[in-house]
Structure formats: structure tokens, C-alpha cells
Backbone as numpy.savetxt, mean C-alpha at the origin, in Angstrom:
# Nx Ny Nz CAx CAy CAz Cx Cy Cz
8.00 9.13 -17.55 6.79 9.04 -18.39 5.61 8.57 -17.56
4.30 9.40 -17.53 3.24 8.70 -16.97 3.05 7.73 -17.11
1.67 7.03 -16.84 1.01 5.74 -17.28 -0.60 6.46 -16.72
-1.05 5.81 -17.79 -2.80 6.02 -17.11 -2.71 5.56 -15.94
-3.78 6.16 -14.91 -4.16 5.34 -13.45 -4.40 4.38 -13.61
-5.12 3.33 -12.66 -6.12 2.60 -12.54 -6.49 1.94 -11.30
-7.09 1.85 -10.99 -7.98 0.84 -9.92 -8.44 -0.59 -9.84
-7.32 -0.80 -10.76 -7.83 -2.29 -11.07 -7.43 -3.64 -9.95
-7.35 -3.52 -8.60 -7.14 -4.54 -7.64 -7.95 -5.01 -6.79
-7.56 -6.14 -6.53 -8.72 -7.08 -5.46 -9.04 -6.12 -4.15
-10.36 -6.49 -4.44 -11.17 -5.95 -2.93 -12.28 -6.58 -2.71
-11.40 -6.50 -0.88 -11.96 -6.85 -0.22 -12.48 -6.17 1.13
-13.50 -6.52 1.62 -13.88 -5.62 2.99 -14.69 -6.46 3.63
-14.87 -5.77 4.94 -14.71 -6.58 7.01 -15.80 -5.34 7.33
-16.50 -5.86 8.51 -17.45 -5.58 9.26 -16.57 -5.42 10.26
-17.24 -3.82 11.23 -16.28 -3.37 12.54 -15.94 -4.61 13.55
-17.52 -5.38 13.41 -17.97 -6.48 14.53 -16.82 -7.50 14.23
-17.01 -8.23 13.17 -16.38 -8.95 12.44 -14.75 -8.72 12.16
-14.08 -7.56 12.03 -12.88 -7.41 12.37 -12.23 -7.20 13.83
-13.09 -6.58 14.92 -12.48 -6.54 16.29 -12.51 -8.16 16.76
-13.13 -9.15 16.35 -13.61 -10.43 16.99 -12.23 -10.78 16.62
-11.73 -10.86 15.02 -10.64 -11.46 14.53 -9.34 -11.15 15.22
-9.54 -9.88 15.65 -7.99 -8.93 16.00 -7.77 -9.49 17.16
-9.58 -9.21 18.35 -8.52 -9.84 19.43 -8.32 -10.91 19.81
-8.92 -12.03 18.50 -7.90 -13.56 18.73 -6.96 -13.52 18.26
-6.67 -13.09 17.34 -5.25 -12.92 16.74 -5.44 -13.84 15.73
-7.13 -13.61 15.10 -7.23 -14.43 13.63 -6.69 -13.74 12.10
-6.11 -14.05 11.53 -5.57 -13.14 10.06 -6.91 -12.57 9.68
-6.37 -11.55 9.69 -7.85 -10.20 9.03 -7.94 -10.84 7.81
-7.16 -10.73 7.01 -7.65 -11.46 5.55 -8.37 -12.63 5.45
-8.63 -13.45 6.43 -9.72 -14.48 6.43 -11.33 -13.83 6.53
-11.89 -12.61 6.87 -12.86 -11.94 6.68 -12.98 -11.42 5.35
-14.07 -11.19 4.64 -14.27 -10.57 3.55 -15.79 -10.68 3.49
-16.55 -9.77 2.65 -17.58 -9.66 2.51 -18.41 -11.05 1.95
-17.59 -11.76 1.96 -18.58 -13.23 1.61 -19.22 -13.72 2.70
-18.28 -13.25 3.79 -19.23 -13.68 5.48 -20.89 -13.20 5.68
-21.25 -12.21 4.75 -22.01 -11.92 5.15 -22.24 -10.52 6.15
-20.66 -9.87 6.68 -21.30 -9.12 7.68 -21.75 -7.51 6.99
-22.64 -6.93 8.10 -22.96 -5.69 7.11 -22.22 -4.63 7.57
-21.32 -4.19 6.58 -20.84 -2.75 6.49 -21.46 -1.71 7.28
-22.40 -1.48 7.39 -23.08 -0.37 7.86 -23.16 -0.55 9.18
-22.21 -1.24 10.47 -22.34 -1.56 11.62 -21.32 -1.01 12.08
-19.86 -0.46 11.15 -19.08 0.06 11.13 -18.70 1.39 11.11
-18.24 2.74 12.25 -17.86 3.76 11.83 -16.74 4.00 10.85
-16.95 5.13 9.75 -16.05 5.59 9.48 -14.98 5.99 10.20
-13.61 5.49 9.26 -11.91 6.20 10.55 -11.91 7.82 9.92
-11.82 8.16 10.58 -11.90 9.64 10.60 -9.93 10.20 10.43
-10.14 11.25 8.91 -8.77 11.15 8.46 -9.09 12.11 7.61
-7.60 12.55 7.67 -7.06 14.47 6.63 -7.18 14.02 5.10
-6.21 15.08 4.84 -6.16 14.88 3.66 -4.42 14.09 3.32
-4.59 13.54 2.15 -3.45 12.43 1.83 -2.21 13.22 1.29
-1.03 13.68 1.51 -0.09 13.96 1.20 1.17 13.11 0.30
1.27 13.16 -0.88 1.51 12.82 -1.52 3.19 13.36 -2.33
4.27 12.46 -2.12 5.32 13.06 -2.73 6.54 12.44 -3.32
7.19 12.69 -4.21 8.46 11.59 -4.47 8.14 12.16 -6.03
9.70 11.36 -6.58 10.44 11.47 -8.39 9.70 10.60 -9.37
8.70 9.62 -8.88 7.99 8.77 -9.94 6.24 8.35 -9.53
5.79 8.60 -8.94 4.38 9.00 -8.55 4.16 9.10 -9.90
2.94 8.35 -10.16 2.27 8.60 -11.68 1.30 9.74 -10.99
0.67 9.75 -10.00 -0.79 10.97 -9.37 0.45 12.41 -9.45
-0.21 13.04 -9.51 0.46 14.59 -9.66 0.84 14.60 -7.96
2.11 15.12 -7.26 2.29 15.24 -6.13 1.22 16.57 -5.56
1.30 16.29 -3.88 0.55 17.43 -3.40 -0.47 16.70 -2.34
-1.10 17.51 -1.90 -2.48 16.76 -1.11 -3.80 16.35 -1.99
-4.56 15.44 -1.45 -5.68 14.87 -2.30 -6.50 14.09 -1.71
-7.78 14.32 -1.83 -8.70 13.67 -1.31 -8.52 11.91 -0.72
-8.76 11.54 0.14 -8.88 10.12 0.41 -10.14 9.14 -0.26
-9.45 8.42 -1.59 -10.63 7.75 -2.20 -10.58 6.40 -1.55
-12.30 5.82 -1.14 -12.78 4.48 -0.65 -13.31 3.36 -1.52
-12.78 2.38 -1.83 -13.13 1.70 -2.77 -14.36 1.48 -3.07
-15.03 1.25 -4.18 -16.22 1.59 -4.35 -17.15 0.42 -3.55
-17.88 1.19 -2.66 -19.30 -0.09 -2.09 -18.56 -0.25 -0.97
-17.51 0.31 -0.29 -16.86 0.21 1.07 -16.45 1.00 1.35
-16.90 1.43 3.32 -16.57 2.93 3.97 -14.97 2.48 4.85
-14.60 1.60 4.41 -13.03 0.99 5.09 -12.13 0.23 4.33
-12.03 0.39 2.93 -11.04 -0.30 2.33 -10.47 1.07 1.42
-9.31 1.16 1.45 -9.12 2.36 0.68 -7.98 2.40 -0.43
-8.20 3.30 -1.18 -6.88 3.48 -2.16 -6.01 4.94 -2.09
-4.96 4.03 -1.67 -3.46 5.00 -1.69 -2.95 5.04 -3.03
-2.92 6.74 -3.77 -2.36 6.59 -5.08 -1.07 6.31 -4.81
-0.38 5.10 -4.65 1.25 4.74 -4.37 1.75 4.37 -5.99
0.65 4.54 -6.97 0.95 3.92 -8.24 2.66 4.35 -8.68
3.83 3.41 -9.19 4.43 4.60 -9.79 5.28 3.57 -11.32
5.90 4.48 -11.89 6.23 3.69 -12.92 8.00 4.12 -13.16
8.91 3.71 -13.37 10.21 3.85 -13.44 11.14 3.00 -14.54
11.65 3.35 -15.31 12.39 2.67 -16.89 13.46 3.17 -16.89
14.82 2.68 -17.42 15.72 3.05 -18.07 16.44 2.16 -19.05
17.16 2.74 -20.02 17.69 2.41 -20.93 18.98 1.75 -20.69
19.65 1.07 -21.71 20.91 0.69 -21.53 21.64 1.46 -21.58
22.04 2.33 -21.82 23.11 3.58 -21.83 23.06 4.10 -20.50
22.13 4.18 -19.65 22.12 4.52 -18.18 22.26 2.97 -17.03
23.13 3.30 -16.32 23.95 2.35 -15.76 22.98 2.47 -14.18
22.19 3.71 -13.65 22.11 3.65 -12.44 20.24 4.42 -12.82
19.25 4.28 -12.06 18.14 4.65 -11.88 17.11 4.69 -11.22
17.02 5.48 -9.90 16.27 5.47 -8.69 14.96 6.37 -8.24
14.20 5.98 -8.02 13.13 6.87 -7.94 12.26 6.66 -6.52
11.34 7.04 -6.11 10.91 6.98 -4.75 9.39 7.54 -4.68
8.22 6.94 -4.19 7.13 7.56 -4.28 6.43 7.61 -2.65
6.15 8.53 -1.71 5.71 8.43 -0.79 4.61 9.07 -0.11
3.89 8.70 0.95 2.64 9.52 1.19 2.45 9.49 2.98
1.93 10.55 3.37 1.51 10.92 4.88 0.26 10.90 4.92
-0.56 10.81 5.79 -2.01 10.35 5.67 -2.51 10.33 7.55
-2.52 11.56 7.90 -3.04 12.02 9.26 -4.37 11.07 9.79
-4.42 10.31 10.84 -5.96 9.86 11.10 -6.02 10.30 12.68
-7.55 9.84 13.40 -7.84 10.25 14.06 -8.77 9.45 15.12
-8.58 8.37 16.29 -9.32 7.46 16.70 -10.26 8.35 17.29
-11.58 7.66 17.63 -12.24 8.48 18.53 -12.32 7.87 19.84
-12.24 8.84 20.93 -12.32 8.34 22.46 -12.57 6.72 22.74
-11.70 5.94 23.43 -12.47 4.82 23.76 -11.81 4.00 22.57
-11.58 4.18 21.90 -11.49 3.15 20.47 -9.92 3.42 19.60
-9.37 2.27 18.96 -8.15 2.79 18.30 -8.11 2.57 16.58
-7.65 3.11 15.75 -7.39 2.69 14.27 -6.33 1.70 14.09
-7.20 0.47 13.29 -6.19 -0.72 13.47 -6.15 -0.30 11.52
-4.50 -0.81 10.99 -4.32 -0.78 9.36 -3.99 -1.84 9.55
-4.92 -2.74 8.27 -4.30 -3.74 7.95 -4.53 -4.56 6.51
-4.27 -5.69 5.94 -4.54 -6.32 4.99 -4.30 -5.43 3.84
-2.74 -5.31 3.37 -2.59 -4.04 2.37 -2.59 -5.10 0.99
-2.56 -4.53 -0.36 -2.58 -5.44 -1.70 -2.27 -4.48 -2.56
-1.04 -4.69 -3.65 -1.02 -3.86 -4.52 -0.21 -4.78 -5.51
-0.33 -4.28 -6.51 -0.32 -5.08 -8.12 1.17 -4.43 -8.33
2.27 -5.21 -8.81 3.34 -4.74 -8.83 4.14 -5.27 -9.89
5.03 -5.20 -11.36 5.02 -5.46 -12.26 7.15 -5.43 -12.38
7.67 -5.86 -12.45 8.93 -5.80 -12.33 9.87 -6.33 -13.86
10.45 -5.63 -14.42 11.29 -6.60 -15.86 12.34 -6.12 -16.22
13.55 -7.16 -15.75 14.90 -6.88 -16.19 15.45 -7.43 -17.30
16.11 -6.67 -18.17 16.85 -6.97 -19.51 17.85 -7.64 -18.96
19.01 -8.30 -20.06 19.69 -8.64 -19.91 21.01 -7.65 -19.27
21.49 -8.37 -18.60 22.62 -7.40 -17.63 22.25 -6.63 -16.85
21.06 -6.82 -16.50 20.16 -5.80 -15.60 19.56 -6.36 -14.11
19.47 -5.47 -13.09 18.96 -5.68 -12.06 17.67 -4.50 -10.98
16.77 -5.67 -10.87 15.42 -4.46 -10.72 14.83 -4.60 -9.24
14.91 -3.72 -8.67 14.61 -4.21 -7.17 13.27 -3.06 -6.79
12.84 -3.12 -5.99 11.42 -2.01 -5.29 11.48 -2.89 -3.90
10.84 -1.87 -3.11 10.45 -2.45 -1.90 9.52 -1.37 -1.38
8.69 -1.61 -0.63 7.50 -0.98 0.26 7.39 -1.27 1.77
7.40 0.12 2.19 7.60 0.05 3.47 6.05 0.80 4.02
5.65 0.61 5.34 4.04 1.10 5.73 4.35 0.90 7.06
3.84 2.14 7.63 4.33 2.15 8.95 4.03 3.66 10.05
3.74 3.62 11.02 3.15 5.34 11.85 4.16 5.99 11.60
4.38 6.88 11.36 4.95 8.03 12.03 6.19 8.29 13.23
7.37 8.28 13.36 7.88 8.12 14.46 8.17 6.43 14.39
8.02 5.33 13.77 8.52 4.55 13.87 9.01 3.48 12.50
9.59 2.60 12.53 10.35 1.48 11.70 9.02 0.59 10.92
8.46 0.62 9.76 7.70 -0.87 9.34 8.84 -1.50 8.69
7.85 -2.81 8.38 8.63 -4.37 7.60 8.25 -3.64 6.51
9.97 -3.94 5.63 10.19 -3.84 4.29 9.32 -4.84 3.43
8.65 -4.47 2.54 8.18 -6.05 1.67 9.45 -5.69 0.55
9.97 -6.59 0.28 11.14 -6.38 -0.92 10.84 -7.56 -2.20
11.37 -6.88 -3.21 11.11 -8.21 -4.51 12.30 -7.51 -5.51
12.90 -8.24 -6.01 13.74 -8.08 -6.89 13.99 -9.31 -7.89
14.47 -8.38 -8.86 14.80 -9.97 -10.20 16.34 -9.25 -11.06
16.91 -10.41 -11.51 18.19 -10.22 -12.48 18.01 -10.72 -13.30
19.03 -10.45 -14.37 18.75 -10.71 -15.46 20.20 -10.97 -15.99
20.81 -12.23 -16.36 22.22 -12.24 -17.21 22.15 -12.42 -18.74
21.68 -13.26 -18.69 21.04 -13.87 -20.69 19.98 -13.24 -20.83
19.06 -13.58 -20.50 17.55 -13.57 -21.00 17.04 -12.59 -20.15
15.67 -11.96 -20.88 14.82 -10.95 -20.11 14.00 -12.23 -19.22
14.08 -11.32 -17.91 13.16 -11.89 -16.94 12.13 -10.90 -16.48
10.89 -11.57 -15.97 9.71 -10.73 -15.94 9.15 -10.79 -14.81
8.13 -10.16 -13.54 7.57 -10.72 -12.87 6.71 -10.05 -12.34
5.39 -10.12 -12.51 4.15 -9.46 -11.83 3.54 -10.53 -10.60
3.27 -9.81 -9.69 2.29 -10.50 -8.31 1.32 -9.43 -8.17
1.07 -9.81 -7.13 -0.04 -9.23 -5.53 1.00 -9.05 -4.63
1.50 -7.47 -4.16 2.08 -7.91 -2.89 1.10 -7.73 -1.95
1.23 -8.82 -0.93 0.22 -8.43 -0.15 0.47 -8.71 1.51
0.12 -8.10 2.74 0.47 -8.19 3.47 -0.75 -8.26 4.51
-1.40 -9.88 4.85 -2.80 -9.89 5.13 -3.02 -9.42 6.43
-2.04 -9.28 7.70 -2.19 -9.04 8.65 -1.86 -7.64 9.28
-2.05 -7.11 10.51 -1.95 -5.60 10.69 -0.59 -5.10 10.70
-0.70 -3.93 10.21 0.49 -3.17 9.75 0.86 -2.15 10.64
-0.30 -1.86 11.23 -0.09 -0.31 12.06 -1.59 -0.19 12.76
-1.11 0.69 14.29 -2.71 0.75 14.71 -1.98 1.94 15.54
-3.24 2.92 16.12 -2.93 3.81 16.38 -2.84 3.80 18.46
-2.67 4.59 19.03 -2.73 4.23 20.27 -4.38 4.96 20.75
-4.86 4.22 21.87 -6.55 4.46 22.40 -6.58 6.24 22.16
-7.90 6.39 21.11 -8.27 8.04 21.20 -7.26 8.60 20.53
-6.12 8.43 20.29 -4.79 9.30 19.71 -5.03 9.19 18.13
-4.49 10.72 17.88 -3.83 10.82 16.72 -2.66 10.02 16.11
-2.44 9.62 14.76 -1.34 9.26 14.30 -1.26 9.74 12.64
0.01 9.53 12.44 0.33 9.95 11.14 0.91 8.38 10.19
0.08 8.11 9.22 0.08 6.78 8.31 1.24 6.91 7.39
2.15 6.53 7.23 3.43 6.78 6.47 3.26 5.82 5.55
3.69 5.95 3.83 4.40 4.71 3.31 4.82 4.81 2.08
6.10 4.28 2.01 7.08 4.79 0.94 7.13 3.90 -0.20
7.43 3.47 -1.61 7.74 2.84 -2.37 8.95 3.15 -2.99
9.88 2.67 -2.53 11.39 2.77 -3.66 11.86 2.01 -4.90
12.05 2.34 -5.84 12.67 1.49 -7.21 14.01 1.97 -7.33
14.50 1.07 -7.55 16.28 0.96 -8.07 16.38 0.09 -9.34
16.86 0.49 -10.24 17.11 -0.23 -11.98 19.22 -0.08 -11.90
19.50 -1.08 -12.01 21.06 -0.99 -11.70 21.38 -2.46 -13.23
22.68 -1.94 -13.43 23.29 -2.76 -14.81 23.43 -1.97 -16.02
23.98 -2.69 -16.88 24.48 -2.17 -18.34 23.16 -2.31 -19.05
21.95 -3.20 -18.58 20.84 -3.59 -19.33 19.98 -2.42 -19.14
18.51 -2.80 -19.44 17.64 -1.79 -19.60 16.75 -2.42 -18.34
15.74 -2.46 -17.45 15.15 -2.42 -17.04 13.68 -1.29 -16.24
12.63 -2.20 -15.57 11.44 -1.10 -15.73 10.95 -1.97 -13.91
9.89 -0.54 -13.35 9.02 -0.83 -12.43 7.80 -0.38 -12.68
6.76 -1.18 -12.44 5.43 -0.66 -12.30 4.33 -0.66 -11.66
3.53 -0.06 -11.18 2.97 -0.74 -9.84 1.37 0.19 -9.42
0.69 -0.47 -9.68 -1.27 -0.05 -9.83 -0.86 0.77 -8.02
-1.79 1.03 -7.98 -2.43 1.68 -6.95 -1.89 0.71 -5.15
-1.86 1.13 -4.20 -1.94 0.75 -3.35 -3.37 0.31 -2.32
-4.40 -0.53 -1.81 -5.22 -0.93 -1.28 -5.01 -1.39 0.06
-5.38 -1.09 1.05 -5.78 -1.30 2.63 -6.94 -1.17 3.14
-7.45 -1.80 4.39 -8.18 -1.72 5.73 -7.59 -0.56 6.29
-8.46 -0.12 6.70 -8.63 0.86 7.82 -9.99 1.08 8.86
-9.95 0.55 10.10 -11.10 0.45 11.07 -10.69 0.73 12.26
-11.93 1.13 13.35 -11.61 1.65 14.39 -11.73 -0.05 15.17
-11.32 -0.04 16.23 -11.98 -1.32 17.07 -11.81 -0.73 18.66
-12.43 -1.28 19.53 -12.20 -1.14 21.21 -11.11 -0.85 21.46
-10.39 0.10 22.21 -9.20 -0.34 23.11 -9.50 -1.45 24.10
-8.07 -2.02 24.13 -8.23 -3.26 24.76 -8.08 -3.06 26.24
């Protein structure tokens, strides 16, 4: 079953100046945000395809689709990773998977750093039930860190919405090179109970900075 979209998550956004300073001390990107003051417009756009989009519970229709930028920023963006997944008690097993490819492109001299991802994620197991998701973000050709969250349930319904969020860099591309932006969302609903996943939109950084 669908769910309406939405766009409803924290944003935040970094100045090119202001994020290469942080990266190469090795200050948490998420300590920048537009309260510093820096101006956006000092920053090139990362230069990038179109978003490939695919998997069994994707609320966005699968396929390719434009790359939308959060509104009032040319580097914070939204990945439709939204997806939604339920089953009943009569179904014992229920797995679904939502994933996306996302081609970019450094220019000469300079590399694409990803980082500071945030997405709204909604989890609730019935009784006898067990609800797990995890999100993985990562190039092309290689391994990212799992973020994982799961909840059980023996007596009582248990519930649990956050922010997952992951403030520091996730992926950067190599000097001038192409890369391909990978990242998957899996749900598993397991037990005699009923349980559900749900999960807004996906949000990241994306900026070029110096090769070092």
C-alpha cells in the first residue's frame, strides 16, 4: 500500500569554503549549517545523472527521476528512499527492499565528498512480532556501514520513531573521477504478530572540495 510522499525532514546546509576547512581537519560536517553564516553561492554545483530508482516497497514509482535539491540549497538533497512495509498476523515472514544508483561527476582538480545523511524512520511491532530495517550508503564497487535498528515485541506493542542520522562522510569520490552513489534500505517483519516499517524520504550533502 502507498503512503503520500513527503519532505518533511531537517535541513541543513554548508558553504564549499566552509565544508573543505571542516573535512580537512577532520571536523564533523554536521557542526556547519547555515546558521554560520556562510554563503551558498561560493559553492559549485556536484554535477550528477539521473537517479535510478528500484526495489518491492519504494512508495516513488520505480525507474529514473530527476535529482530534487532541498528547497533554498544547491547541495543538500533528497533521495526518494521513502518506503512503507506491513503485515498481518496470519503472515509469519515479510521482506521488502528499496534501492537507488545515482551517477556523479567531480570536476578536474576537485573530488565529491557525501556526507551528513538524515532520514525519519518509523518502526512498530505487535505482540509476537519482530521489526528490523537497516540502510546501507556507499560507491559503487564497494562495502558501506550498515545503520541498523530493530524492535520486539512479546506482550505489548512497541513503537519507535527517530532521525537516523549519520553526521560524518559516507562516501567521496576519487580526484576528477566518476563514481556511482549506491544505497539500499531493507525491511524484514518476522513473528506470529503483525508488524510495520516506515520511513520519509532520505536527505544528504553532496559537495565538491580540493583534492588533497
Amino acid at each position: 500500500m502507498k503512503r503520500p510522499l513527503s519532505l518533511a525532514l531537517l535541513i541543513s546546509t554548508m558553504s564549499a569554503l566552509a565544508f573543505s576547512a571542516a573535512y580537512a581537519a577532520g571536523v564533523p560536517t554536521s557542526s556547519l549549517s547555515k546558521s554560520s553564516g556562510s554563503d551558498l553561492s561560493e559553492a559549485n554545483p556536484v554535477e550528477h545523472g539521473l537517479l535510478d530508482l528500484r526495489g518491492s516497497i519504494c512508495e516513488l514509482e520505480t525507474g529514473s527521476h530527476e535529482l530534487a535539491a532541498v528547497q533554498g540549497s544547491q547541495h543538500r538533497f533528497v533521495i526518494p528512499l521513502g518506503v512503507y512495509l506491513s503485515k498481518k498476523e496470519a503472515v509469519t515472514l515479510a521482506r521488502g527492499a528499496c534501492a537507488f544508483a545515482l551517477p556523479i561527476k567531480a570536476r578536474p582538480g576537485m573530488k565529491v565528498v557525501v556526507a551528513n545523511s538524515s532520514q525519519l524512520i518509523s518502526l512498530r511491532a505487535y505482540p509476537s512480532s519482530k521489526v528490523k530495517m537497516d540502510l546501507e550508503l556507499f560507491k559503487a564497487g564497494s562495502v558501506g556501514e550498515k545503520q541498523v535498528r530493530t524492535i520486539e515485541s512479546a506482550e505489548k506493542a512497541v513503537r519507535s520513531a527517530e532521525f537516523l542520522r549519520h553526521p560524518e562522510v559516507l562516501v567521496e569520490s576519487e580526484c576528477g573521477k566518476e563514481m556511482i552513489l549506491r544505497g539500499q534500505l531493507t525491511a524484514t517483519l518476522l513473528g506470529s504478530g503483525a508488524g510495520r516499517v516506515f520511513t520519509r524520504n532520505l536527505e544528504l550533502d553532496m559537495i565538491e572540495v580540493p583534492c588533497e
